[in-house]
C-alpha positions in Angstrom: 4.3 -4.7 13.1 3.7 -1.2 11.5 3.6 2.0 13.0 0.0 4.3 13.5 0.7 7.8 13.2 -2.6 9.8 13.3 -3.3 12.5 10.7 -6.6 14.4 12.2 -7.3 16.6 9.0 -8.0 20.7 9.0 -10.5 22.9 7.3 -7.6 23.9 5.2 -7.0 20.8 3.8 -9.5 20.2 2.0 -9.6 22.0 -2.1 -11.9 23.5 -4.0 -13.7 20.3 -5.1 -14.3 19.5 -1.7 -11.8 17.2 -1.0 -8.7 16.8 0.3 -5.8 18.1 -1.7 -3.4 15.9 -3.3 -0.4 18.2 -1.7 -1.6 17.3 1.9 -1.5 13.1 0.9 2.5 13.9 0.9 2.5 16.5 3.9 0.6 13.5 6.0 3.4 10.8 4.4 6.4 13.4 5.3 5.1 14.1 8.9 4.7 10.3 10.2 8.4 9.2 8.6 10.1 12.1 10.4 7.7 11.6 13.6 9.0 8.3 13.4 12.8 8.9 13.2 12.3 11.4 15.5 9.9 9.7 18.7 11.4 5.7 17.8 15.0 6.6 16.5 16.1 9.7 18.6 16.4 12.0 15.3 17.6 15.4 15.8 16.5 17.3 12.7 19.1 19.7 13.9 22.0 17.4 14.2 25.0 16.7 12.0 23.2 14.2 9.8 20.0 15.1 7.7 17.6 13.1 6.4 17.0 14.9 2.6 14.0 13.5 0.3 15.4 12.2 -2.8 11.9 10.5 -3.9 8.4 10.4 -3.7 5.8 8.7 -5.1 1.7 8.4 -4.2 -1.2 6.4 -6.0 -4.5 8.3 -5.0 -7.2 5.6 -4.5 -10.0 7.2 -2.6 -10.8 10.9 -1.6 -11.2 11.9 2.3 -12.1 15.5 3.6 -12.5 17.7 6.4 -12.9 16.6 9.8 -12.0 13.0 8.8 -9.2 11.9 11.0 -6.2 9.7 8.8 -3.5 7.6 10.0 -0.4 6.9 8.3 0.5 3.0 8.3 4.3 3.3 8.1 6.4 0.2 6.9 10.0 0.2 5.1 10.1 -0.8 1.7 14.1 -0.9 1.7 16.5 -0.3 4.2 20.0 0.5 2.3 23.6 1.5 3.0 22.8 5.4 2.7 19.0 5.3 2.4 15.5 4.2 3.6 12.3 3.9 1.1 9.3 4.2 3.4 6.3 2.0 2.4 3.2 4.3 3.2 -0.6 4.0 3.3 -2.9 6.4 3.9 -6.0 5.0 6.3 -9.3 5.9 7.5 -8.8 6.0 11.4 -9.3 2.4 13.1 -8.6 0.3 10.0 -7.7 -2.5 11.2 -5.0 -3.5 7.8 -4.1 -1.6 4.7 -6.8 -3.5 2.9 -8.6 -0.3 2.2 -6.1 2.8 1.7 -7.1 5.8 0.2 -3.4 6.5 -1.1 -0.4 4.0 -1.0 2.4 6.0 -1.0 6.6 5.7 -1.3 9.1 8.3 -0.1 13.0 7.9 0.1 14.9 9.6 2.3 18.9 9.8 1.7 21.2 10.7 5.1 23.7 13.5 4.6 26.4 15.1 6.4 24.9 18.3 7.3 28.5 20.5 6.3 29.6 18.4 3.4 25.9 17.1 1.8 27.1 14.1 1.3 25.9 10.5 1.5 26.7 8.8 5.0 25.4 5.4 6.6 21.8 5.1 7.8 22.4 6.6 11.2 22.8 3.6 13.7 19.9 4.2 16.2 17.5 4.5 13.0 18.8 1.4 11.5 18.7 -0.2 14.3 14.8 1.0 15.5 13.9 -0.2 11.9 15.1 -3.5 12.4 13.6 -3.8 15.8 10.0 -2.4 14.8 9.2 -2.1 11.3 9.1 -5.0 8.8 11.3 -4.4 6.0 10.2 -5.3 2.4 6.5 -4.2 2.4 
């Protein structure tokens, strides 16, 4: 099982070639991890520990553009001590498997101690929502 989280694109997302922008592939990745963490894991981006990008990565495959409607198909690629590397394809809406993306994409996100910055354990209610909901080693 993956998670769906639907990226309904804006006028202003698309560039000047008619297309939309390579900068908006990561803004759609970024918004369904921390949708995620937040709606399945109880994330408070305003709580003691912080989720901090500390990788990124996206292979552009096929182009969309305005008023296409996307979905993120969200999958963890590794779940570590002090880290999670999201497994991410960008879909058409409705496709029924990641047999067609338009972007496969990676993103690693590091949890910090909001005062000190540095590395602590996965928070336990993400750890464990990843365990219950999203298959590890995509």
């Amino acid at each position: 099982m993956t998670y769906r989280h639907p990226f309904p694109l804006r006028w202003n997302d698309d560039d000047q070639y008619g297309h939309m922008n390579n900068a908006v592939y990561y803004e759609a990745m970024d918004t369904a991890v921390n949708a995620w963490m937040m709606r399945r894991a109880g994330r408070d981006p305003r709580g003691d520990v912080l989720a901090f990008a500390r990788a990124s990565s996206c292979e552009f495959l096929e182009s969309a553009a305005f008023p296409q409607v996307l979905e993120v198909d969200v999958a963890v690629a590794r779940l570590g001590t002090t880290s999670i590397t999201w497994d991410l394809a960008i879909l058409r809406e409705g496709a029924p498997d990641r047999g067609a993306p338009l972007a496969l994409g990676r993103f690693t996100h590091v949890f910090v101690d909001r005062a000190s910055r540095r590395p602590v354990p996965v928070p336990a209610a993400v750890r464990a929502a990843v365990e219950a909901e999203l298959p590890v080693g995509g």
